[in-house]
PDB file with SEQRES, HELIX, SHEET and CRYST1 records, atoms N, CA, C and O in Angstrom:
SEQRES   1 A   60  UNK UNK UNK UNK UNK UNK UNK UNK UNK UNK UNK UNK UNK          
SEQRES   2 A   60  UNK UNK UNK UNK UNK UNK UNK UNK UNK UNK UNK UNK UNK          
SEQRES   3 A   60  UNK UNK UNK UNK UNK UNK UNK UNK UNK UNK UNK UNK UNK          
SEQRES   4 A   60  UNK UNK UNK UNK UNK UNK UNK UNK UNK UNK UNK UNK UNK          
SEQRES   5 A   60  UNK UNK UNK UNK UNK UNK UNK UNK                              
HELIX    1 AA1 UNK A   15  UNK A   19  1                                   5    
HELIX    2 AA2 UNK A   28  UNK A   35  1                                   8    
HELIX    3 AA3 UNK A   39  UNK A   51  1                                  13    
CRYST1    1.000    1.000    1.000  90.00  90.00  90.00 P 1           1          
ATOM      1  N   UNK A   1     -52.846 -59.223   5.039  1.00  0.00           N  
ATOM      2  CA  UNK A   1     -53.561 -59.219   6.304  1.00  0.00           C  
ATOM      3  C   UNK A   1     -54.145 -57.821   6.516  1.00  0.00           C  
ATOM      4  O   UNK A   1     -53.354 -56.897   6.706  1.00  0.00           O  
ATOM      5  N   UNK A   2     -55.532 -57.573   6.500  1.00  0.00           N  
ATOM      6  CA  UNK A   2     -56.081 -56.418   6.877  1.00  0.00           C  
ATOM      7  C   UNK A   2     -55.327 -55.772   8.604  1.00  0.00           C  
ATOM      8  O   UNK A   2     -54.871 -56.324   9.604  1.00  0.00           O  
ATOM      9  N   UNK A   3     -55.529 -54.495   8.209  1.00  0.00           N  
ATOM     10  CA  UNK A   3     -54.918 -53.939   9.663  1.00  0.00           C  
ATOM     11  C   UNK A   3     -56.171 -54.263  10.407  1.00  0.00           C  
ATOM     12  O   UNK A   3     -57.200 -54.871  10.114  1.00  0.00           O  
ATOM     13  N   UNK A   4     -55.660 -53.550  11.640  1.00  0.00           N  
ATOM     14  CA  UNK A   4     -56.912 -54.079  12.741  1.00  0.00           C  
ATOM     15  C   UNK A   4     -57.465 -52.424  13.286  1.00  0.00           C  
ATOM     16  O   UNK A   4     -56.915 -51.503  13.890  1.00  0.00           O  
ATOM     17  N   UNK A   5     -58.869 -52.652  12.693  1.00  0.00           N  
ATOM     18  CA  UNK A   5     -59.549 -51.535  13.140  1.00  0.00           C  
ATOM     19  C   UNK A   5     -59.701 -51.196  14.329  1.00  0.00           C  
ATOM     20  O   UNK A   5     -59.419 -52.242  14.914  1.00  0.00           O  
ATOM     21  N   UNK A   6     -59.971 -50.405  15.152  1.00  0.00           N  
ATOM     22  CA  UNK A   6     -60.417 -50.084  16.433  1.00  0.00           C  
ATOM     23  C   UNK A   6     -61.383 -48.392  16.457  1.00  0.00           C  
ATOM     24  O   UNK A   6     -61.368 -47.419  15.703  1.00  0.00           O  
ATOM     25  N   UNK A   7     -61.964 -48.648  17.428  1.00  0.00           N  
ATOM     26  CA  UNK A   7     -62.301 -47.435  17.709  1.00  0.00           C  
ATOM     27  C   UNK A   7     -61.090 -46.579  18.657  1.00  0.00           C  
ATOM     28  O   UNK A   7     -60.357 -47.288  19.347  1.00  0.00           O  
ATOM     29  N   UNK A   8     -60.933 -45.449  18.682  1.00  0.00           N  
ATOM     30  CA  UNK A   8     -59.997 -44.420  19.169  1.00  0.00           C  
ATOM     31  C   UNK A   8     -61.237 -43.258  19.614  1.00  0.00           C  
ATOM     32  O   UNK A   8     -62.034 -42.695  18.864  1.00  0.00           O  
ATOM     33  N   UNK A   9     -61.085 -43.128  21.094  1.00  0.00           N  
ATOM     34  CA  UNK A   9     -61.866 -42.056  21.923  1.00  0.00           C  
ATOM     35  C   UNK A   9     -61.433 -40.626  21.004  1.00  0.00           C  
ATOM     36  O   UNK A   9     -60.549 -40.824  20.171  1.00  0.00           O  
ATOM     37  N   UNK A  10     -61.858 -39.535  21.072  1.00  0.00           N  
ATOM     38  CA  UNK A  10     -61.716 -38.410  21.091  1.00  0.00           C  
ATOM     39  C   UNK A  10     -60.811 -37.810  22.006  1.00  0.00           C  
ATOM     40  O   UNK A  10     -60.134 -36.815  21.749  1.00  0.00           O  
ATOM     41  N   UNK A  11     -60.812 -38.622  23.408  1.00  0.00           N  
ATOM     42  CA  UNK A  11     -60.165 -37.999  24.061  1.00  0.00           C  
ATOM     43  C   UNK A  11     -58.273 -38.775  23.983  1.00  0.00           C  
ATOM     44  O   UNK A  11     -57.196 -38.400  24.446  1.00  0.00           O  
ATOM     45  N   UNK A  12     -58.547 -39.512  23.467  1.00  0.00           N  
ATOM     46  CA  UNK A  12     -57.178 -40.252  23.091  1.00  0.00           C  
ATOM     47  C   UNK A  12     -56.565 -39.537  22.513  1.00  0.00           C  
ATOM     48  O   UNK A  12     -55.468 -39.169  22.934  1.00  0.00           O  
ATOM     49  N   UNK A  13     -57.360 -38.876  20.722  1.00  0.00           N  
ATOM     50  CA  UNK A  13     -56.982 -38.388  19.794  1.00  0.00           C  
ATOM     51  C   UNK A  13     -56.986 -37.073  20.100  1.00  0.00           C  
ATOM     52  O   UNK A  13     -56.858 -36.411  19.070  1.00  0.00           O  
ATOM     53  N   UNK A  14     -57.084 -36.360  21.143  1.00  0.00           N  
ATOM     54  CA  UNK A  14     -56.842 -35.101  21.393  1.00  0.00           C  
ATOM     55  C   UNK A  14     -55.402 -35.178  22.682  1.00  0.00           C  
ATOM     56  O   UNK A  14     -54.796 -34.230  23.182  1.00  0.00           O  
ATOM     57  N   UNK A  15     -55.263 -36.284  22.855  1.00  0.00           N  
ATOM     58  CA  UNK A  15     -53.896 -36.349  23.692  1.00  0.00           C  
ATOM     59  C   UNK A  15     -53.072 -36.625  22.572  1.00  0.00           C  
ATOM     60  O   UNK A  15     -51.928 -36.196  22.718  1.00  0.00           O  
ATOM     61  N   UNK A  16     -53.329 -37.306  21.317  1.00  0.00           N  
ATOM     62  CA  UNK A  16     -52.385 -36.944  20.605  1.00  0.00           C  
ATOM     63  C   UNK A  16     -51.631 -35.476  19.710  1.00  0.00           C  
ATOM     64  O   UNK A  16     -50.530 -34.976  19.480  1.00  0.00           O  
ATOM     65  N   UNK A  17     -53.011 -35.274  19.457  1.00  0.00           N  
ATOM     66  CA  UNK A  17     -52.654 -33.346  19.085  1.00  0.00           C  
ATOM     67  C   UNK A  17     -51.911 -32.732  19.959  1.00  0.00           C  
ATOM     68  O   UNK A  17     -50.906 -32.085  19.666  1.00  0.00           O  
ATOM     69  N   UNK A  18     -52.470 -32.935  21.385  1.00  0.00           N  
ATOM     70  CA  UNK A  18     -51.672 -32.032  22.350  1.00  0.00           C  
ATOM     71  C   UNK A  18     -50.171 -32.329  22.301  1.00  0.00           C  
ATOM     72  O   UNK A  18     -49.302 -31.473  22.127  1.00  0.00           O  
ATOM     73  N   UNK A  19     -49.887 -34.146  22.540  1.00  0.00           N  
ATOM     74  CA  UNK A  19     -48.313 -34.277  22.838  1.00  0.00           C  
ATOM     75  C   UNK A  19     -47.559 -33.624  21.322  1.00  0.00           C  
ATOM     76  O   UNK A  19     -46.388 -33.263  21.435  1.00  0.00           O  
ATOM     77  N   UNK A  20     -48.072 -33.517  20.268  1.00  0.00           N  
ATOM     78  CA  UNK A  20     -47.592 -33.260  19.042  1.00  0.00           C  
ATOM     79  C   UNK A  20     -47.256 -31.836  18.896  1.00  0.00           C  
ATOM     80  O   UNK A  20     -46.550 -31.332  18.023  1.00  0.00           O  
ATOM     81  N   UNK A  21     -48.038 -31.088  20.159  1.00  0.00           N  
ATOM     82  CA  UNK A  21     -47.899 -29.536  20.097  1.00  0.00           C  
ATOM     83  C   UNK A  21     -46.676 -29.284  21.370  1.00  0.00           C  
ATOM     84  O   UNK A  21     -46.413 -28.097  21.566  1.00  0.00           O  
ATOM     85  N   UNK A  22     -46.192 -29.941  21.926  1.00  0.00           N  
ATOM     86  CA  UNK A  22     -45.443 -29.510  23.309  1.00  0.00           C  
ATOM     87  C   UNK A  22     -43.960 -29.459  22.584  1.00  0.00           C  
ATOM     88  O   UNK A  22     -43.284 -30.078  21.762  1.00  0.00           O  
ATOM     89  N   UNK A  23     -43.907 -28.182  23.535  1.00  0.00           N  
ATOM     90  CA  UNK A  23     -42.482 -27.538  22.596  1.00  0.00           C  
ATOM     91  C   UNK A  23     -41.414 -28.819  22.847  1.00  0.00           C  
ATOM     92  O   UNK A  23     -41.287 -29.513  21.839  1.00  0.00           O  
ATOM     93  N   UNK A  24     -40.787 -29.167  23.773  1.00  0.00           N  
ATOM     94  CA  UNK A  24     -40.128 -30.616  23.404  1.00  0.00           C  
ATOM     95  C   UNK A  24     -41.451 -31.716  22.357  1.00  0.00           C  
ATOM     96  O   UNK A  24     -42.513 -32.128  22.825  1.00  0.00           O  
ATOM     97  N   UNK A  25     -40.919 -31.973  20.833  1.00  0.00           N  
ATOM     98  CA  UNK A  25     -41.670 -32.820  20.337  1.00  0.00           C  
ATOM     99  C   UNK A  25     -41.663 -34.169  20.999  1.00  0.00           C  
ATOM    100  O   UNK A  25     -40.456 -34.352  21.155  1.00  0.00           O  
ATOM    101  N   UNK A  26     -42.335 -35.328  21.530  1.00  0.00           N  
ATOM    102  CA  UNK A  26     -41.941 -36.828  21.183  1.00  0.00           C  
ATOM    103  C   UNK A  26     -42.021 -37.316  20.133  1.00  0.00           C  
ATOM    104  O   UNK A  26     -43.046 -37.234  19.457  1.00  0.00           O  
ATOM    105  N   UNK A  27     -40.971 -37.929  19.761  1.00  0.00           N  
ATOM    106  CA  UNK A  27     -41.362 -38.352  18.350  1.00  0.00           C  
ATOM    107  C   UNK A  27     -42.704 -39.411  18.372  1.00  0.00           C  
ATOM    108  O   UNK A  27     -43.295 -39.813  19.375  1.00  0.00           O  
ATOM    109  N   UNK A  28     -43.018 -39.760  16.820  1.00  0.00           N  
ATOM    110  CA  UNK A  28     -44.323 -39.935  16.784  1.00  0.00           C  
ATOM    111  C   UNK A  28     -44.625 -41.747  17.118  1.00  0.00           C  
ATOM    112  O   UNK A  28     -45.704 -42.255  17.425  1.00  0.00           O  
ATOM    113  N   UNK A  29     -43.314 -42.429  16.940  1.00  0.00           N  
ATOM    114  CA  UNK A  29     -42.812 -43.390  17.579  1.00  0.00           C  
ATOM    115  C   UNK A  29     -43.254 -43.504  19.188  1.00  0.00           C  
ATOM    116  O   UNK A  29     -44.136 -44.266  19.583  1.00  0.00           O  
ATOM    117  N   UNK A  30     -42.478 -42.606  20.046  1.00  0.00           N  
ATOM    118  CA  UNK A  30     -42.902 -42.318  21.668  1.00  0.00           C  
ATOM    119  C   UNK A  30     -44.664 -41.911  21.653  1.00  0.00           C  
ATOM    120  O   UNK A  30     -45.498 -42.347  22.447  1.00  0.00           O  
ATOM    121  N   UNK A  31     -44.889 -41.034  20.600  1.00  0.00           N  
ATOM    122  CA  UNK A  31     -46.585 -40.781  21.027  1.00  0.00           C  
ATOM    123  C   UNK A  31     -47.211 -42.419  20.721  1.00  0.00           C  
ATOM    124  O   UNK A  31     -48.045 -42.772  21.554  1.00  0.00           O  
ATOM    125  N   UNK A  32     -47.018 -43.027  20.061  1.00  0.00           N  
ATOM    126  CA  UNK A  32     -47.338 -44.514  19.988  1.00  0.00           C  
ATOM    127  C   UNK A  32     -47.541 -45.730  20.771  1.00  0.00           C  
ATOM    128  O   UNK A  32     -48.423 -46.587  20.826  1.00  0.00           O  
ATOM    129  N   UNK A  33     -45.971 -45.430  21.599  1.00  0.00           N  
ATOM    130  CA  UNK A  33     -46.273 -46.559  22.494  1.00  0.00           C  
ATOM    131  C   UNK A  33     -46.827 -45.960  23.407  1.00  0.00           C  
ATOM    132  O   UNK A  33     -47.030 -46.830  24.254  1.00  0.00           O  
ATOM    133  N   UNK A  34     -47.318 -44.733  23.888  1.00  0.00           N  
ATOM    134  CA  UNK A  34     -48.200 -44.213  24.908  1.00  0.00           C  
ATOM    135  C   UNK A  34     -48.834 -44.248  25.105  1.00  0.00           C  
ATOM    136  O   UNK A  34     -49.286 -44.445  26.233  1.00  0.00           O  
ATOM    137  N   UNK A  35     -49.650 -43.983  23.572  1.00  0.00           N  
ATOM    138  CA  UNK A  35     -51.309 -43.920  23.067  1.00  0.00           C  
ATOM    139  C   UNK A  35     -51.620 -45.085  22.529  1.00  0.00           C  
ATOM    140  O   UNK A  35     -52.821 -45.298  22.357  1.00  0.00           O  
ATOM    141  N   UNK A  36     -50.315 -46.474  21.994  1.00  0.00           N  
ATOM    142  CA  UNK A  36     -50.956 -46.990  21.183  1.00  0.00           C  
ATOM    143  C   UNK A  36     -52.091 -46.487  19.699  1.00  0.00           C  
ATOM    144  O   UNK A  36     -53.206 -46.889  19.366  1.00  0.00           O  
ATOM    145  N   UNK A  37     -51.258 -45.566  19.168  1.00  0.00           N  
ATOM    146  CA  UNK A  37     -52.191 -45.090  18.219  1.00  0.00           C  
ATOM    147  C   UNK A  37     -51.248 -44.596  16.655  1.00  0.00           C  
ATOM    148  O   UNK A  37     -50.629 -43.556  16.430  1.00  0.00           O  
ATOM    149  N   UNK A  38     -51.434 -45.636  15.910  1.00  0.00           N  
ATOM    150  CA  UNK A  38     -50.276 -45.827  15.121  1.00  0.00           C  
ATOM    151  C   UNK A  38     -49.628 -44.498  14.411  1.00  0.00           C  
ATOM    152  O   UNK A  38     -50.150 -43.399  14.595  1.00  0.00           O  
ATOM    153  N   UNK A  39     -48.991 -44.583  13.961  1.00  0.00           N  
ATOM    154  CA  UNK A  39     -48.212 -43.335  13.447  1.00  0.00           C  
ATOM    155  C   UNK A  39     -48.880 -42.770  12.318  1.00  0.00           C  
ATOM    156  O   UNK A  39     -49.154 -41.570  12.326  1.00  0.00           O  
ATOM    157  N   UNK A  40     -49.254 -43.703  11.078  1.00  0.00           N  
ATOM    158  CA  UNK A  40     -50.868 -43.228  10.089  1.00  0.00           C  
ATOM    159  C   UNK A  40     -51.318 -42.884  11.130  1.00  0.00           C  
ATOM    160  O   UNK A  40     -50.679 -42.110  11.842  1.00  0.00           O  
ATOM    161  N   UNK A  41     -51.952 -43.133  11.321  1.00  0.00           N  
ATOM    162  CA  UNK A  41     -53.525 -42.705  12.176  1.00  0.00           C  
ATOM    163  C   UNK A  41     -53.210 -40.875  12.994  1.00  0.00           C  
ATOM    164  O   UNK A  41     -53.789 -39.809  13.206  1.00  0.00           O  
ATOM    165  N   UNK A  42     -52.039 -41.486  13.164  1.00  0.00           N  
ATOM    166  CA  UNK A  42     -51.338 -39.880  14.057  1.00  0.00           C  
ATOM    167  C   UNK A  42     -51.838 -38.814  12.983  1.00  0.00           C  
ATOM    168  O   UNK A  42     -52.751 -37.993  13.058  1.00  0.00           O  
ATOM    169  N   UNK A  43     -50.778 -39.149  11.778  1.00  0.00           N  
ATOM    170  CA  UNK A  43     -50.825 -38.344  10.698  1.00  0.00           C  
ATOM    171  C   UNK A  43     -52.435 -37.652  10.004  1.00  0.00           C  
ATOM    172  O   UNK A  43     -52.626 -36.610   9.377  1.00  0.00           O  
ATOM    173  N   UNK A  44     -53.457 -38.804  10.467  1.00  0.00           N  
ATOM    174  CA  UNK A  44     -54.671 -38.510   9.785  1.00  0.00           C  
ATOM    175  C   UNK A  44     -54.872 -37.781  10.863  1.00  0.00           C  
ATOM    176  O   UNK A  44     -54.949 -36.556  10.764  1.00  0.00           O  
ATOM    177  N   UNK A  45     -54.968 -38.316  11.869  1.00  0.00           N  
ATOM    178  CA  UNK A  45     -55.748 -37.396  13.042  1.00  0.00           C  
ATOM    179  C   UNK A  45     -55.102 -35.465  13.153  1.00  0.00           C  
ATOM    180  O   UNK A  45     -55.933 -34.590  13.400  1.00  0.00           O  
ATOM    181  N   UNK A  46     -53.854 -35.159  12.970  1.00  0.00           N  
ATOM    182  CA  UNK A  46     -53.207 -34.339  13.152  1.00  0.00           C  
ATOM    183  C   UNK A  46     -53.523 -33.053  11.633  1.00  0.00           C  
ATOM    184  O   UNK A  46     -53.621 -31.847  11.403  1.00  0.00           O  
ATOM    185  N   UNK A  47     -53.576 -34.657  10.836  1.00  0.00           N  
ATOM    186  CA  UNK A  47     -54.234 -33.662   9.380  1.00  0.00           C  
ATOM    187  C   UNK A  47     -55.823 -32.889   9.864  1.00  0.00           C  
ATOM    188  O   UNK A  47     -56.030 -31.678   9.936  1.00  0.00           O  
ATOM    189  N   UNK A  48     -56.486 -33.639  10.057  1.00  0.00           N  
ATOM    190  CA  UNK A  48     -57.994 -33.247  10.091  1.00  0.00           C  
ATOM    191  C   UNK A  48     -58.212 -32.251  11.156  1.00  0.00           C  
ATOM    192  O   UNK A  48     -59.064 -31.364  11.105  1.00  0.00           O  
ATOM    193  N   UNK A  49     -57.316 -32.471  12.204  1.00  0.00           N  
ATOM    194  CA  UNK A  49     -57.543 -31.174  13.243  1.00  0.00           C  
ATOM    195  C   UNK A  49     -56.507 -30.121  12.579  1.00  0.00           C  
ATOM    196  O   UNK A  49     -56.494 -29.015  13.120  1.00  0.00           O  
ATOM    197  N   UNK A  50     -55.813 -30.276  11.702  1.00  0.00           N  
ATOM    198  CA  UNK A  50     -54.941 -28.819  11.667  1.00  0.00           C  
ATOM    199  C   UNK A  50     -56.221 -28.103  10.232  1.00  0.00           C  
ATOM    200  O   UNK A  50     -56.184 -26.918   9.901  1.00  0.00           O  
ATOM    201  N   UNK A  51     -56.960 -28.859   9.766  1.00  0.00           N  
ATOM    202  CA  UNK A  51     -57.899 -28.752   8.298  1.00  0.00           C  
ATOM    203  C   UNK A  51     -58.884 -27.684   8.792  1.00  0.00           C  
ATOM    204  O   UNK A  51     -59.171 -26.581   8.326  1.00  0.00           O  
ATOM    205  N   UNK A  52     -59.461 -28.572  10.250  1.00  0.00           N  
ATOM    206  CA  UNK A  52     -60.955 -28.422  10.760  1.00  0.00           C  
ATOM    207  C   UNK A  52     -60.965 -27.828  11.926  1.00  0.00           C  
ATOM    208  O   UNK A  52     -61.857 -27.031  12.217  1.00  0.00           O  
ATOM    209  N   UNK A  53     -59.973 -28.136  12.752  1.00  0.00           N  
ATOM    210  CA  UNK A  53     -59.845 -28.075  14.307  1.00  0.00           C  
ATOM    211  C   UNK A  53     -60.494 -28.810  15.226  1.00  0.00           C  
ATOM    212  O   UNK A  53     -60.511 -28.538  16.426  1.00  0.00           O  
ATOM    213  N   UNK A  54     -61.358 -30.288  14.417  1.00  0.00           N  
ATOM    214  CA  UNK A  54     -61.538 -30.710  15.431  1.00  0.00           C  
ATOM    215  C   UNK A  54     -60.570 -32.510  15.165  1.00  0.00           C  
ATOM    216  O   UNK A  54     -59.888 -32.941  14.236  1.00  0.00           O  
ATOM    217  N   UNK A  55     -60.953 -33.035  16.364  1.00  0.00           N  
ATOM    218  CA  UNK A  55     -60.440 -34.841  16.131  1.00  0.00           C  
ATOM    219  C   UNK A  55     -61.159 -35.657  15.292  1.00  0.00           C  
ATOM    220  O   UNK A  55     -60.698 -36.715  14.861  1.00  0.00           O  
ATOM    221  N   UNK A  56     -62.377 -35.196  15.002  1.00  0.00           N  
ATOM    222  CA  UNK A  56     -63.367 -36.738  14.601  1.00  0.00           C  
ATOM    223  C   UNK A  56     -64.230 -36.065  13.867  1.00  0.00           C  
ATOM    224  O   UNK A  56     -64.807 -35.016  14.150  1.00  0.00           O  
ATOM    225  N   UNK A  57     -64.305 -36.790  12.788  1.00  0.00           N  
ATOM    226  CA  UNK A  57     -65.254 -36.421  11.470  1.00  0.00           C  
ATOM    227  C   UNK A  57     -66.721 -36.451  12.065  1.00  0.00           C  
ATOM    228  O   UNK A  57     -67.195 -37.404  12.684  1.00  0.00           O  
ATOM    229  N   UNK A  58     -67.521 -34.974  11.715  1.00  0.00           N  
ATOM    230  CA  UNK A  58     -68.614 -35.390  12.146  1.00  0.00           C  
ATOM    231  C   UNK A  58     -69.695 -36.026  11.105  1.00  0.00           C  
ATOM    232  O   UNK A  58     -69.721 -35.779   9.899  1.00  0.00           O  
ATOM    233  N   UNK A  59     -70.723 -37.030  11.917  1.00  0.00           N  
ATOM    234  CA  UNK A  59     -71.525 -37.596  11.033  1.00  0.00           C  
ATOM    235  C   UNK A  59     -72.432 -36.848   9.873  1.00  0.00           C  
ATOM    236  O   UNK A  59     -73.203 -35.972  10.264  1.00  0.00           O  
ATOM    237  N   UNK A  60     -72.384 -37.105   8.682  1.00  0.00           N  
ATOM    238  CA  UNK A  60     -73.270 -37.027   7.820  1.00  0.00           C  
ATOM    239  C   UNK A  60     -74.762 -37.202   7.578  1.00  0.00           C  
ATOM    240  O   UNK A  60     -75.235 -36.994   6.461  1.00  0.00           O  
TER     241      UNK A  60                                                      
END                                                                             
């Protein structure tokens, strides 16, 4: 079964960077059911802003 794509705001994916930076961590479980924004996706999003500094690949 393919996963289910969605679009994810910028501003979603920058509430996830932030909760990921607050000196109490939530785990990435708790940032999930908050954001709804799966735990991959955490990981990509958290990769590309720690790479680039920003949330979202810009267009080509």
């Amino acid at each position: 079964m393919p996963g289910r794509r969605r679009h994810i705001s910028d501003d979603v994916k920058r509430m996830v960077v932030r909760m990921n930076e607050q000196d109490e961590l939530p785990s990435r479980a708790q940032i999930r059911d908050y954001t709804d924004v799966a735990e991959s996706t955490q990981r990509r999003i958290l990769a590309l802003h720690n790479q680039t500094g920003e949330v979202s690949k810009k267009p080509v």
